[in-house]
C-alpha positions in Angstrom: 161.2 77.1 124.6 162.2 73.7 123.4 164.5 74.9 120.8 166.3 77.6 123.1 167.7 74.6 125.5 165.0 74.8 127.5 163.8 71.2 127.3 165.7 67.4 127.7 165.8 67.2 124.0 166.1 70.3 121.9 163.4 70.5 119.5 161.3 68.2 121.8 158.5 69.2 124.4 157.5 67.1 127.1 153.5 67.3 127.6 153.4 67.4 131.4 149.5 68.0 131.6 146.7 69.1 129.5 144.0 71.8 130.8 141.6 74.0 129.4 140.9 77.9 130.6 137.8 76.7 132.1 140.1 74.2 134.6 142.2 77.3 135.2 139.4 79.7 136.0 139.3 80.6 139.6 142.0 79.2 140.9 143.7 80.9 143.9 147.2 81.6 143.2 150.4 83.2 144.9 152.0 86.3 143.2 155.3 86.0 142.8 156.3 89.2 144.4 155.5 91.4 146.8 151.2 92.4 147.3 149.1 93.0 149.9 147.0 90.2 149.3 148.0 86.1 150.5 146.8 84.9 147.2 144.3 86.0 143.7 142.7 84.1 141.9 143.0 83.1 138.2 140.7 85.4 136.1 139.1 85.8 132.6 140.8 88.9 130.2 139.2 89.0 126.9 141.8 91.0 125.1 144.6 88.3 126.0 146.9 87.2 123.2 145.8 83.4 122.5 149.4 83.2 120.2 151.4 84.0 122.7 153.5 81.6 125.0 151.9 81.7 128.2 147.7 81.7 129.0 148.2 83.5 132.4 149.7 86.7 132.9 150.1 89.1 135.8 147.1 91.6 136.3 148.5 95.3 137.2 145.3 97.0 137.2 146.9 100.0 138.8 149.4 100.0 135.5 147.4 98.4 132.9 144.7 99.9 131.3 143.0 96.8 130.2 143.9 94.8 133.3 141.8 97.5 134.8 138.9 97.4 132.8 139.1 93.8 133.0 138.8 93.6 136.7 135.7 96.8 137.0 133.8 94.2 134.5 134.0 91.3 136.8 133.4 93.8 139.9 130.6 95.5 138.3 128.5 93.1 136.2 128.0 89.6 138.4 126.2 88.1 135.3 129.7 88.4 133.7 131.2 86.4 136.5 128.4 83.9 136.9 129.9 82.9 132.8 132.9 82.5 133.7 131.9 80.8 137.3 134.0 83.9 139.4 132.1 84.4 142.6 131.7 87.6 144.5 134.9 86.9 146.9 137.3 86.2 143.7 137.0 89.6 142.9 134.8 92.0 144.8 137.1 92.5 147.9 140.4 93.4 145.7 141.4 97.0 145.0 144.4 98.4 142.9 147.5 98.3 144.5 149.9 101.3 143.6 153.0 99.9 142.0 154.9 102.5 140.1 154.4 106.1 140.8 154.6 108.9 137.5 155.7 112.2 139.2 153.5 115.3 137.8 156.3 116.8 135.5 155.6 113.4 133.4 152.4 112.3 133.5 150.7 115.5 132.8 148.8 115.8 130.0 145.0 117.1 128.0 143.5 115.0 126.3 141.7 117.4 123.8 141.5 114.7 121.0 139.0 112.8 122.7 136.8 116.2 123.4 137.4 115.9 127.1 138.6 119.1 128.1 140.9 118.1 131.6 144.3 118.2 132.8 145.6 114.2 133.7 148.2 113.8 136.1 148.8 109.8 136.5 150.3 109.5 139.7 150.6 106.1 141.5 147.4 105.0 139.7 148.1 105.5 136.0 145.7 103.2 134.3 142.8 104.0 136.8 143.4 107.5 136.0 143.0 107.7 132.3 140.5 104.9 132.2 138.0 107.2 134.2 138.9 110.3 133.0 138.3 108.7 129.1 135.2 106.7 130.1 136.4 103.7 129.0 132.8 101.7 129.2 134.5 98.0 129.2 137.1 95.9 128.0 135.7 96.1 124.2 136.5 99.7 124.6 139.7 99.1 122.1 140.4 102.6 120.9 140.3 104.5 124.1 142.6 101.2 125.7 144.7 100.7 123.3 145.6 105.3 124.2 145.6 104.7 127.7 148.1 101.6 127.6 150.4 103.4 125.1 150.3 106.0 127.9 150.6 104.0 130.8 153.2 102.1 129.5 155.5 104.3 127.8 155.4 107.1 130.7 155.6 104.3 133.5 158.7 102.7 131.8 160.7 106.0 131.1 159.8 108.6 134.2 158.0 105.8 136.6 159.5 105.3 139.9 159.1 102.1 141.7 155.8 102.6 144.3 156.5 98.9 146.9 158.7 96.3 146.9 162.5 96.0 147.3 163.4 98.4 144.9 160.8 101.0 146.1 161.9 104.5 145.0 164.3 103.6 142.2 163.6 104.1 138.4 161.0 101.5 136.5 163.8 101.9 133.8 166.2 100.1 136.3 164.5 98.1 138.5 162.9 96.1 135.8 166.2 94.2 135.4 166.6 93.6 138.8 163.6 92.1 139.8 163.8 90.1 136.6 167.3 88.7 137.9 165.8 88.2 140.9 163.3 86.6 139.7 165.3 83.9 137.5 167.6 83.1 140.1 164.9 82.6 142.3 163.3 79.9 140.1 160.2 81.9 139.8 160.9 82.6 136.4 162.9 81.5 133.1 165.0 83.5 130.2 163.0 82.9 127.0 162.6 84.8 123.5 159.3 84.9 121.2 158.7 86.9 118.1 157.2 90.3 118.6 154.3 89.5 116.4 153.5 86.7 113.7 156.4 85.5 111.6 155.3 83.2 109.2 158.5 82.2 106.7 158.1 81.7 102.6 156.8 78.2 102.8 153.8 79.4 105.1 155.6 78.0 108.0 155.0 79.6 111.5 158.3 80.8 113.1 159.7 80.3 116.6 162.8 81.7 118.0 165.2 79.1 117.7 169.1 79.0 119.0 171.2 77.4 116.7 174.9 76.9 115.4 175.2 79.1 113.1 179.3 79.2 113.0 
């Protein structure tokens, strides 16, 4: 971010504070849109990217396969949470909250590969659906999660239709630009670009996205 003028001095992070996932671990917070819930609370996900930019991301367990199976660890196994110091209220009381709804003629589909001989219509629920309906176990469950979130994803993005929210009933495939304008000129988020994987250049060098004046 510091080389895409997003610092004082480009090229040149300013450390504001230094904390550890265990400082950020159950803390309430305040989702930055619209949910039925005043606040969650800062959770562990064990299949998060630790190259990426950001530590915390947004769960969408009704969206996200392994936001789901994330959460049904933490509500199902309290000798998981007591590792991780998540009590009972941080997660027991929360259920999935539809978000974008996958109309039949979509997100139908068999899922013979697996051996599981059913009909899956996503609905308003998409990652709940296919998670149960696979038997995904837990979040190690790789295979079966990495299916269901090409799934989810792909069918939410190009036939979902907005569930809540101020752009309730309009297109995924339009609405995510809106709310991310909204967003931004809220100040509740900022424009940035990363790499969509490792890129490591010829002198073993990691590489960042980097605006420059190339004219």
């Amino acid at each position: 971010m510091a080389y895409q003028g997003l610092s004082k001095e480009y090229g040149k992070p300013v450390c504001v504070l230094e904390v550890t996932g265990d400082d950020l671990l159950g803390l309430p917070l305040k989702a930055p849109n619209v949910t039925a819930y005043d606040h969650v609370y800062c959770l562990p996900l064990l299949t998060i990217s630790m190259g990426k930019g950001t530590g915390v991301v947004t769960s969408v367990p009704s969206d996200a396969p392994d936001d789901y199976a994330a959460l049904k660890d933490l509500q199902k196994k309290p000798e998981f949470r007591a590792k991780f110091g998540i009590t009972d209220e941080m997660v027991v009381p929360f259920e999935v909250i539809p978000i974008i709804e996958i109309a039949d003629e979509h997100g139908a589909f068999s899922l013979d590969e697996f051996g599981i001989k059913a009909d899956v219509k996503l609905g308003d629920r998409s990652a709940v659906v296919l998670c149960e309906t696979l038997k995904v176990a837990s979040q190690n469950d790789r295979e079966k999660l990495k299916y269901a979130k090409d799934r989810c994803y792909k069918l939410g993005y190009n036939f979902g239709v907005m569930a809540c929210g101020k752009y309730k009933g309009m297109p995924v495939i339009k609405a995510k630009t809106k709310v991310r304008a909204d967003m931004i000129e809220a100040g509740l988020a900022a424009e940035y670009y990363e790499p969509e994987k490792l890129v490591v250049s010829r002198s073993g060098d990691e590489c960042v996205v980097s605006f420059e004046d190339q004219w």
